[in-house]
Each structure stands twice: as C-alpha cells, then as structure tokens.
C-alpha positions as CSV (number, residue, x, y, z in Angstrom):
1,X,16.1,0.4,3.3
2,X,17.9,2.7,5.5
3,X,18.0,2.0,9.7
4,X,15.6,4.7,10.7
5,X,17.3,4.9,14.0
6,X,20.8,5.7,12.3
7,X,19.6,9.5,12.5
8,X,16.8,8.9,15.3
9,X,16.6,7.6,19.5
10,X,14.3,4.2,19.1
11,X,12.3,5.9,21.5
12,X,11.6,8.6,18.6
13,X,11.2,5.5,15.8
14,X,8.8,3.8,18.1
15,X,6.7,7.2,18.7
16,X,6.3,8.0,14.7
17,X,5.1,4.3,14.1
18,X,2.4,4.6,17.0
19,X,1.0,7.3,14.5
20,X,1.6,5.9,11.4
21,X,-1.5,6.3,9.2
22,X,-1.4,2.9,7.9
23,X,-2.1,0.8,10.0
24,X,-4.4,3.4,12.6
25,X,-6.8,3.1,9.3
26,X,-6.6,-0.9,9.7
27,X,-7.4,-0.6,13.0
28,X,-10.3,2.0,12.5
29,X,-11.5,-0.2,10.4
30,X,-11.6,-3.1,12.6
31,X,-13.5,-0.8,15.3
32,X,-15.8,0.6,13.7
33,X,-17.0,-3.4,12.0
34,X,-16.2,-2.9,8.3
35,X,-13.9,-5.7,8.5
36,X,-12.2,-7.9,10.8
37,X,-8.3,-9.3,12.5
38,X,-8.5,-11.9,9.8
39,X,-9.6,-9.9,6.6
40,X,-7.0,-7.0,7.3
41,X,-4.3,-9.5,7.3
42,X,-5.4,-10.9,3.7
43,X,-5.2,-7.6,2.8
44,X,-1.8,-6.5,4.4
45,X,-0.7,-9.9,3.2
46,X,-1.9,-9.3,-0.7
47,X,0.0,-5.5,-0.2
48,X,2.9,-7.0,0.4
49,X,2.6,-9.7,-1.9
50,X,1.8,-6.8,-4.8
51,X,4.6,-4.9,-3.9
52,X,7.3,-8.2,-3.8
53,X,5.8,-8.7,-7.3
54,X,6.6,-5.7,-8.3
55,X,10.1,-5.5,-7.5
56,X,10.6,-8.7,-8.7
57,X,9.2,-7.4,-12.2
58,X,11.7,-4.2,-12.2
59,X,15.2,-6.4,-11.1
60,X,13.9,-8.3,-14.5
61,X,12.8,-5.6,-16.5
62,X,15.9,-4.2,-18.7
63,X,16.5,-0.7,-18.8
64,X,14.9,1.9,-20.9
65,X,16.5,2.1,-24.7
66,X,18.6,5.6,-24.2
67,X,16.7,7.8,-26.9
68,X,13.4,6.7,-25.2
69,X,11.9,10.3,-23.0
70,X,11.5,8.7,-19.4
71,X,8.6,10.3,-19.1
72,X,6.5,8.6,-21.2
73,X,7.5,5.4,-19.6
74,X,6.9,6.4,-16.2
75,X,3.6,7.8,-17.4
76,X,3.1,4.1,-18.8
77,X,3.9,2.5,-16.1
78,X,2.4,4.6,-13.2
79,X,-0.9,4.0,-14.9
80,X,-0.5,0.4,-15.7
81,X,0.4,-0.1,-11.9
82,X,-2.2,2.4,-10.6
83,X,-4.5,0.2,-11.9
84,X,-3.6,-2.7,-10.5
85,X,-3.2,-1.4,-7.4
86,X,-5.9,0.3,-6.6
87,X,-8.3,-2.6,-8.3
88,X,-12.2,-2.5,-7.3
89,X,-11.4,-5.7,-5.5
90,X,-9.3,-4.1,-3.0
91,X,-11.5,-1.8,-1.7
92,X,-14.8,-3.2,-0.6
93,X,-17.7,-1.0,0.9
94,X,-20.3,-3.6,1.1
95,X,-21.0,-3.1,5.0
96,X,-21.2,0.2,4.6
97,X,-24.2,3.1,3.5
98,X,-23.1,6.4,1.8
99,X,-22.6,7.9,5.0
100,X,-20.6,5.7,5.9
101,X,-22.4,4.0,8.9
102,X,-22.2,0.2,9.1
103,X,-25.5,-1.8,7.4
C-alpha cells in the first residue's frame, strides 16, 4: 500500500480519516444502541480476517490459463466472494424495527 502522505501534509491524512465513512458508521452504530465497543470489534476483527483470507487465497491461486476470457472469471469470482462477504450473518438487524428505531 502506498504512504498516503507521500503526496499529502499528515495534517491533511489525519483530516480525510476523521471522515472516513467506515468507521463514523461503527460509531453510529454504537450511538444509536444497535451494537456495542465489543461487537464492532468482532466485526472489524472478522473483516479483516476475511480480507487476510482472501489474499492468502489469490498469492496461492495460479493464474488464469491464457485462452480463458477474464471476464468470466472475474464474473465468477466477484460472485463467489460477494457472497461470502456480504453473508446474512454479518449484518444483523435484530434490535432494530423497519424504521429503523431501536426495539
């Protein structure tokens, strides 16, 4: 990963992360009772572990035969990991009503 603050100040870097989207929703989340400190870091921990996996599964996976369209293996696999990524057991709206108040 490239040094964000190769082109940017760290003042700058530090500004964009305050309003990174990411974790502001984690911390919404928190607020507002849907879940708390502990559950959010489960779930920040079993994103990272996901995405480790992951990488780990693509240094090991050999490349594509040469005649094969790329397409229809990204297709594939952007399904396959769609899947598992966004898994009914990730998201969790148990404390919450259709309008999105808490129970």
């Amino acid at each position: 990963m490239a040094d964000p603050e190769q082109y940017r100040s760290k003042e700058e870097v530090a500004q964009w992360r305050t309003r990174d989207p990411i974790p502001a929703f984690g911390q919404r989340l928190i607020a507002d009772g849907v879940i708390d400190e502990a559950e959010l870091q489960r779930i920040d921990a079993d994103a990272i572990a996901r995405v480790d996996a992951a990488v780990e599964f693509a240094d090991a996976s050999p490349f594509p035969a040469p005649g094969l369209p790329i397409c229809s293996v990204k297709s594939k696999t952007l399904a396959r990991v769609a899947s598992e990524v966004f898994s009914p057991r990730m998201i969790s709206t148990s404390g919450m009503r259709s309008t999105g108040e808490k129970k």
